[in-house]
N, C-alpha and C positions, 0 to 999 in steps of 0.2 A: 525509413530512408536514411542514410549514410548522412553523417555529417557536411561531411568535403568527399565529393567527388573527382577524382584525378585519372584516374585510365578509364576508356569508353568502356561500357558495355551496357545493359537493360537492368534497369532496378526498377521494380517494383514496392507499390506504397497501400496500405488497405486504409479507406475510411467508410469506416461504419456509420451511414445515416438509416440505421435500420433498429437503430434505440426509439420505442415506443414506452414513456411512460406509463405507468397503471393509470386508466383513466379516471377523473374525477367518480366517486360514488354516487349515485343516486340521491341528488339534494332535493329535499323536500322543507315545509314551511315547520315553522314550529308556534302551537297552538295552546295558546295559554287563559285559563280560565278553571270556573267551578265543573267537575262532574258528579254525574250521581255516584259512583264508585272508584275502585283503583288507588294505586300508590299514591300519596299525595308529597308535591314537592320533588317528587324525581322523574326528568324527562326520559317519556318510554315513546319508541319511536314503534308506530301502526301501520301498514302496509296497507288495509281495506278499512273499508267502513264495518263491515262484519268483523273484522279486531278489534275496531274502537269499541264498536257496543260489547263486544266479550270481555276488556278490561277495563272500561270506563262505565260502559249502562249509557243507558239512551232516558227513555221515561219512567216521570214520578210525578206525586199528587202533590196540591197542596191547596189544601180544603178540600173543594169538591172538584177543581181543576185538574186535569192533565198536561203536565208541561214536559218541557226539555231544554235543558242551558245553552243557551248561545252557541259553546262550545261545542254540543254534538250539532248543531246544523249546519256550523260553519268546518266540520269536520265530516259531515255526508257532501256538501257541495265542493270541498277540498279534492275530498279524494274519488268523484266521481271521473277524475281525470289525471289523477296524482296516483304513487303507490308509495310513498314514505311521507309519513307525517308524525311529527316530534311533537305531543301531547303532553303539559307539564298540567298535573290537577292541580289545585289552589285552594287550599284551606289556611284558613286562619287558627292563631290560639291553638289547645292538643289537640293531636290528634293521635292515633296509634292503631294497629292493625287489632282482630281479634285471633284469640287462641283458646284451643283443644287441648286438655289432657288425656291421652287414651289410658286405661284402667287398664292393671293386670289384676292377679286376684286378689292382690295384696294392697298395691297402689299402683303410682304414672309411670306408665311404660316407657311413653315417649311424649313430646306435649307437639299440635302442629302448629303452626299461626298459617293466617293469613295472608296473601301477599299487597291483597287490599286492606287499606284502611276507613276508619268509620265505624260508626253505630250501625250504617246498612248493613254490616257482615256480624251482627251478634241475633243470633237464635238459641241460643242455649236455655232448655229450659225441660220441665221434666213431666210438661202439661201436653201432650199429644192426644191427638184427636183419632179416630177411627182411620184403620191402616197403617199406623205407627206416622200417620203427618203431623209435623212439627207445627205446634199453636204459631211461630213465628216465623217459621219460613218462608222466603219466599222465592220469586226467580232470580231474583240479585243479589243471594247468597247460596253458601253452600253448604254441605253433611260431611261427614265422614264415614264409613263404616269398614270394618274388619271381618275378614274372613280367609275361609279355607288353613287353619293353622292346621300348622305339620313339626309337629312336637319333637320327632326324630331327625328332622333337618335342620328344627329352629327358624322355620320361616312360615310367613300369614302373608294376604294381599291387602292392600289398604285400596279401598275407591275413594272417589268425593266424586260426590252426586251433588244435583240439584235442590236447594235447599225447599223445593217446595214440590218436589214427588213424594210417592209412599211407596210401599213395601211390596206392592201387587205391581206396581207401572214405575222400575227405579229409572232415573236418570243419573244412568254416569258418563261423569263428563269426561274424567280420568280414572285409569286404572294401571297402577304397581304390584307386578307379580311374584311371587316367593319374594319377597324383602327378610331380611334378616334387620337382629339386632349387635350383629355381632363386626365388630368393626374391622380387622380384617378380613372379614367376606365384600366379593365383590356385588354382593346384593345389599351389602350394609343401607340401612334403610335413607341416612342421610347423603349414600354415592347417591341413590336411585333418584330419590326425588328432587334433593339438593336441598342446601341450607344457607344459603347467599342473602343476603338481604342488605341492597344500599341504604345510606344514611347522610344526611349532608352535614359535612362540616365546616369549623371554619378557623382562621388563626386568627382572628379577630376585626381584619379587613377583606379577605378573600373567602367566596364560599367555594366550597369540592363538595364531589362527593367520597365518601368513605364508605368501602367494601369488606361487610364480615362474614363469618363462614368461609368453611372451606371448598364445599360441592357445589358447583355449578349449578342451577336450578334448573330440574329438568320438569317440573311442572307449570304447569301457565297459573295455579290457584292460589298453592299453598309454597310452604318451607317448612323443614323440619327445625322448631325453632331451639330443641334440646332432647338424649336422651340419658333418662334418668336412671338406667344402670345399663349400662354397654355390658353384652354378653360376650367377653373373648372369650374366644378359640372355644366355639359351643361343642362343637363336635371334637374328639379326638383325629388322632392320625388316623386311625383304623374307622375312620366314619358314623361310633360311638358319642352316647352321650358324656363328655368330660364331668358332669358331676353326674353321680350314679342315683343323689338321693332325689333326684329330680325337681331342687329348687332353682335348676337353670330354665327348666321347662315351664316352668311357673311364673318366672318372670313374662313371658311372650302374652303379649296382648289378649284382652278377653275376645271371644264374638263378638259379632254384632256393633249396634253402634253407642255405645260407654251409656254408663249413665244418665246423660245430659241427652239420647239420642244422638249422639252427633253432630252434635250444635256446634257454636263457637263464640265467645262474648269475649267481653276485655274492648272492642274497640271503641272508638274516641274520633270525633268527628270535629273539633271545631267546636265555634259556638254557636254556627248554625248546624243542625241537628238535620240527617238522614234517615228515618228510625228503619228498623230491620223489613216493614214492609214498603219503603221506598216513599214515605210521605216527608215530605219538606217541614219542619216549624220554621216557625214566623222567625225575623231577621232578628229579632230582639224577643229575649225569651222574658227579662224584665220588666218590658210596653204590651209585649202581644200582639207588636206590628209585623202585618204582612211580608213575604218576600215582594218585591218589586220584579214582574218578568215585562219583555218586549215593550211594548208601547208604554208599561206604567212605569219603566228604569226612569230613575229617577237620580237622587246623589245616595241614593238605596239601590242599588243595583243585586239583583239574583242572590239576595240573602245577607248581601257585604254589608253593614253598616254604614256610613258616613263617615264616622271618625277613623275607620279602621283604613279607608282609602285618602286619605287624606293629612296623612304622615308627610314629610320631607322625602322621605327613602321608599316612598308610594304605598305604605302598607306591609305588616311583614310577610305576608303571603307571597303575594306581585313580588315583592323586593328579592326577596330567598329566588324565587321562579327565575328573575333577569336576571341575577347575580350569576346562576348556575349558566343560562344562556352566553352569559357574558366571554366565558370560555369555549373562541374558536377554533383551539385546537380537540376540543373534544367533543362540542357538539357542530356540525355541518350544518347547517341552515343558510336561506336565501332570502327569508320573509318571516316576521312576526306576525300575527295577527294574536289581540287582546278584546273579541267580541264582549259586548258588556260593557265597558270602560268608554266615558268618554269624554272627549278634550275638555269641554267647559263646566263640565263638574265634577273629575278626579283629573285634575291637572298634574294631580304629584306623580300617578303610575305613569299616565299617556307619552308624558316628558322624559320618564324615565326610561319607557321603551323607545323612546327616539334617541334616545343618550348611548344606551346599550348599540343598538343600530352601528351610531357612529362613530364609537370607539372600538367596535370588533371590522368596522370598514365592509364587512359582504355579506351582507341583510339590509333588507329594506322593510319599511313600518309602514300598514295600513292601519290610519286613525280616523276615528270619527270623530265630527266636530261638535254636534250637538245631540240634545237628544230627542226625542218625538217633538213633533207639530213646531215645530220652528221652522223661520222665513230663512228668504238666501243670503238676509242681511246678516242672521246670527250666525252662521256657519262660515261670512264672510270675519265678522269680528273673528272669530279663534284663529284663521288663516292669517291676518295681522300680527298673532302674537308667537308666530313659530316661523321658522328661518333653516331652512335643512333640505339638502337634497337625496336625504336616506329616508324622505316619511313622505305620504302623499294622505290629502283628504280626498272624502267623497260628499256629495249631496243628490239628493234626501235618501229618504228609509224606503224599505223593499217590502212588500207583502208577499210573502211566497208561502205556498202548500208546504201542512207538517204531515211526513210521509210515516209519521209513527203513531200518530193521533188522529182517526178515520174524520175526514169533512174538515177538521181543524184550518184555520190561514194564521200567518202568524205574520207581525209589522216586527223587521229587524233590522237593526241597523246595516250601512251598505257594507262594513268589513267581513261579515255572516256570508254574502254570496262573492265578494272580490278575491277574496282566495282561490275561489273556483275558476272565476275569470282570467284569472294570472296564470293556474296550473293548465285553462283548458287553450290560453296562447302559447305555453311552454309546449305543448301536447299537437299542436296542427302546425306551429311556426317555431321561433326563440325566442328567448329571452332579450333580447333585439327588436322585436317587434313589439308596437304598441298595442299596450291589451286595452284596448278602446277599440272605437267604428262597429260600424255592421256586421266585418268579418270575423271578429274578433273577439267584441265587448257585449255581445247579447248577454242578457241574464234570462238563459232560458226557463229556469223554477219561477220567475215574477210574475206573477199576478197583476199585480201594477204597481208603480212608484208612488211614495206619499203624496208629490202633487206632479204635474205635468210640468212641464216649466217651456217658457216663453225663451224667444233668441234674448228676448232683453235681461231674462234674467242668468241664463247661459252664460251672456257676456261677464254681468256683473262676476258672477261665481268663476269665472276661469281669470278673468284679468287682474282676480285677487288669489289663484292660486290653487281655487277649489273645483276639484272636478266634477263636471256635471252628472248627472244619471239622468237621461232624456228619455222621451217618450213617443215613438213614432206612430204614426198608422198604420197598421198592417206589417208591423217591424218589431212593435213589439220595447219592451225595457232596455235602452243600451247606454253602457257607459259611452261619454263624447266628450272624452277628457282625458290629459295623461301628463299634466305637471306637477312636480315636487312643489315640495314647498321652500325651495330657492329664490330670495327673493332679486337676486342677479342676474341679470340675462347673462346664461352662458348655455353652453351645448346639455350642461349637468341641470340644467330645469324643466327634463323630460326623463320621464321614467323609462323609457327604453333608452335611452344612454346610459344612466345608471346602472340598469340592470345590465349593461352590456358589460359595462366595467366589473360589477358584481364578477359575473362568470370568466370575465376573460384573469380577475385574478386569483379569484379560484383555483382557475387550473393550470396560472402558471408558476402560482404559489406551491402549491400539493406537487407538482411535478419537478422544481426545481431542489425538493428536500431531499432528490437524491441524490445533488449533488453535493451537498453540505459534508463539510468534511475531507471532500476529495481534493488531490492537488490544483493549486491554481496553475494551469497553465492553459494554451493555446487550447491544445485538445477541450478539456473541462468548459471551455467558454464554447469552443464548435460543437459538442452537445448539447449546451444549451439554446445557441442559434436553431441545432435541428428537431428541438422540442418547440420553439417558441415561434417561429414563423409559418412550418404545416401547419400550426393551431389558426393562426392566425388570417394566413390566405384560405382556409375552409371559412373561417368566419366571412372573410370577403368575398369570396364566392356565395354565401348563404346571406347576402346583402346587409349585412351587421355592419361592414369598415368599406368607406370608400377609398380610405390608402392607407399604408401602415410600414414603420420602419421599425426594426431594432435593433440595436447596437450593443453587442458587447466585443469590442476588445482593446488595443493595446491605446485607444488612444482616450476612453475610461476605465482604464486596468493601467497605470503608470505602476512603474516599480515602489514607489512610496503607498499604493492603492494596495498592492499585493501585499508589502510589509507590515500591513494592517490585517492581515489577517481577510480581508473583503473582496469580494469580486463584484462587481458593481455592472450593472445593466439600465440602458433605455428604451424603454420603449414608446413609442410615438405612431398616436393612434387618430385617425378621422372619422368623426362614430357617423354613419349615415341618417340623413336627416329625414322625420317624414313629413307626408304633406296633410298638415293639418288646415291648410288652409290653401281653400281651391277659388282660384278666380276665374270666371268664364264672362268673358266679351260676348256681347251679340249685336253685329255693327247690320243695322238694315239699310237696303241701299236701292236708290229705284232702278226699276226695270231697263237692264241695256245697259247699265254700266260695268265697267271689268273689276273683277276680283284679285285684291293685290296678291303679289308674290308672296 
């Protein structure tokens, strides 16, 4: 529109409220603990529970037991109703992936690693049994083998198979077809498969991650981690062999699977030990002491040592793990869960993920407060010693069915099924809704709760902060609780107000980066208002806000505002309250008298 309008006529003006930000991505929890396999130390996000077990493994022995870490149950009850989950594995002391030299006839053609790390992934070895099976393989590693080479084109196919088929019944998991060695071919062996591999770093206070290699990884197993004479330009112009006496052809990989079978070794586990057929040692190879799982976690927790949880900076494992978490611009998360850990005997990591929580501001901490066979009273002391409306506790422990180990029950702490609980209220309601009640808060995998618990002890455990896990008749395990651990009466000492804030700045954060940069004026701030209010009245309509204003303009946008470089917004928000507590009157009255208005 015209400045100054002076002689009549029709002008026309266009306002475009038909700017739709990119919507928030798919936020899911992030899931931190030991696995049987998989990178260790760098958050890889799982869409199924059928991914997890492909890159992390589900079950291992130890002794004559059958188990599975915390992590993968609280990562089957996750994602029975989730599809993104950020899984960071945790090892302590070295660890490193293992690696392949594939043989030409001379020597290494090319060498592969692993993309997992540990001793789970070393089979290397030159003792095979009937059918060409590996004495060490097993299903939680892998092979490699070579084949089909074509000496005139300079190119073989590489598999990796199942580390514990043979040669009659192969499993391949993956297969790369005519690969070259030759690095301007677009089959070059490291385009095909890729050769990436993260690494965390750090400038001394900050950890990152750090990205090597150049190819994208296009396998789920391995990386090409070198190759040891690049064949350029194998071919001539004319579609000839460029060297005539045929020591180009020679280089290209032998059949078959090398010397070693196929194998893979070099990895490095920690100091608690994985060995290649997926058995556990003891948490201390020095004593000879057992791991600690489920009900025996102890200040030994799932292999951890004591000392090693028990640091300032919670362990260097956990530490490195929330360091990296710590960064909300690269990792999207909504929830931490640290199954295994717990409040009153590794204080340093529990702490530390409530710290993380509230200095990235949009995650929220499920902690546990005690650990097996303890009253409401102990769970009540740790609830005393924590003050935060980004963490919430639970009480007592779960028995639920292990769906990987036939007849098996396993007693887990309540963080193991509340992930579920959280993603399966995110999934029928929002994040606005309390994942507590009947509707809501079932734990339907429970078997039963460690003990029943009485209103008297309900009271106690909620009026200090801890949420209950009840036990009804014919209803079955349900959470009947939903306070942070704030110890203030305000609207923020409920976890579905939290969580509401969580999401509402989620997506006004992410959506308003597109305006950054752009001029400050009127218009820049009327985009804003028409990203920030349809969010907002959906919310109200979806009974998250019972009223809601926001303000951006000229009257927090002053001319000294704008010369600042800033543009400044409010917003003011009524979170809706639930009814956690129902009163019902029953006035009897005799026969023949009226009933009031």
């Amino acid at each position: 529109m015209a400045e100054k309008i002076i002689s009549p006529g029709v002008f026309t003006n266009e306002i475009d409220q038909s700017f739709l930000p990119s919507a928030v991505a798919d936020i899911g929890a992030a899931l931190v603990g030991p696995t049987l396999k998989g990178p260790a130390g760098i958050p890889t996000v799982v869409t199924s529970y059928s991914d997890f077990q492909a890159k992390f493994g589900d079950v291992f022995k130890s002794g004559s037991d059958s188990y599975q870490f915390l992590t993968s149950h609280a990562a089957e009850e996750y994602l029975k109703n989730a599809n993104s989950l950020t899984v960071v594995r945790v090892l302590d002391g070295a660890f490193a992936p293992a690696s392949a030299s594939v043989a030409n006839s001379t020597t290494t053609a090319f060498t592969l690693e692993t993309l997992a790390d540990g001793t789970i992934m070393n089979n290397e070895t030159t003792d095979v049994t009937t059918n060409n099976i590996i004495a060490n393989g097993s299903v939680h590693n892998i092979r490699y083998e070579i084949s089909n080479i074509n000496n005139s084109k300079g190119t073989f196919n590489v598999s990796i198979r199942a580390g514990n088929d043979n040669i009659k019944r192969k499993q391949i998991l993956e297969g790369f077809n005519n690969v070259s060695l030759d690095p301007n071919s677009n089959d070059y062996i490291s385009k095909v498969i890729g050769d990436q591999r993260q690494n965390v770093g750090t400038d001394g206070t900050t950890k990152y991650l750090k990205l090597s290699g150049s190819f994208t990884n296009k396998s789920r197993l391995v990386r090409v981690q070198s190759v040891a004479t690049p064949l350029i330009d194998y071919l001539d112009e004319n579609g000839s062999l460029s060297d005539s006496t045929g020591a180009t052809s020679a280089s290209l990989p032998t059949a078959g699977s090398g010397s070693s079978q196929g194998g893979f070794s070099g990895g490095l586990n920690g100091y608690f030990g994985i060995s290649a057929d997926g058995t556990v040692a003891g948490a201390d190879a020095a004593t000879g002491s057992a791991a600690n799982f489920y009900e025996n976690i102890s200040t030994q927790t799932q292999g951890f040592k004591p000392e090693d949880l028990t640091t300032a900076d919670g362990g260097a494992g956990y530490a490195e793990a929330l360091d990296l978490l710590a960064n909300q611009d690269e990792f999207d998360v909504n929830l931490i869960l640290t199954p295994g850990l717990i409040h009153s005997v590794h204080t340093a990591v529990t702490n530390k993920v409530i710290d993380v929580c509230e200095s990235r501001g949009d995650c929220f901490a499920i902690i546990d407060p005690v650990v097996y066979d303890k009253n409401p009273a102990d769970a009540v002391t740790e609830a005393d010693k924590l003050n935060s409306n980004f963490a919430a506790l639970y009480y007592p422990w779960i028995k639920i069915p292990d769906s990987q180990v036939a007849g098996a029950q396993r007693w887990v702490p309540p963080s193991t099924v509340l992930g579920g609980v959280y993603a399966f209220n995110d999934r029928v309601a929002h994040p606005w809704f309390a994942p507590a009640g009947l509707n809501r808060g079932g734990i339907t995998t429970a078997i039963q709760a460690e003990r029943k618990l009485t209103q008297g002890e309900r009271d106690t455990l909620y009026d200090s902060n801890v949420n209950p896990i009840a036990t009804f008749p014919g209803q079955g395990v349900t959470v009947f609780g939903q306070k942070t651990l704030q110890k203030k009466a305000s609207a923020l000492d409920r976890i579905n107000v939290r969580r509401l804030l969580i999401r509402v700045k989620k997506f006004i954060a992410s959506s308003s980066r597109f305006l950054v940069f752009e001029q400050n004026t009127a218009a820049t701030r009327r985009r804003f208002l028409g990203i920030a209010n349809p969010f907002l009245e959906q919310i109200q309509a979806q009974s998250g806000l019972s009223a809601f204003r926001v303000v951006m303009d000229e009257t927090n946008n002053t001319p000294d505002t704008i010369d600042r470089n800033q543009l400044i917004g409010q917003l003011f928000l009524q979170p809706t309250r639930t009814a956690e507590f129902i009163v019902l009157d029953f006035t009897i009255q005799p026969t023949g008298a009226s009933f009031p208005e």
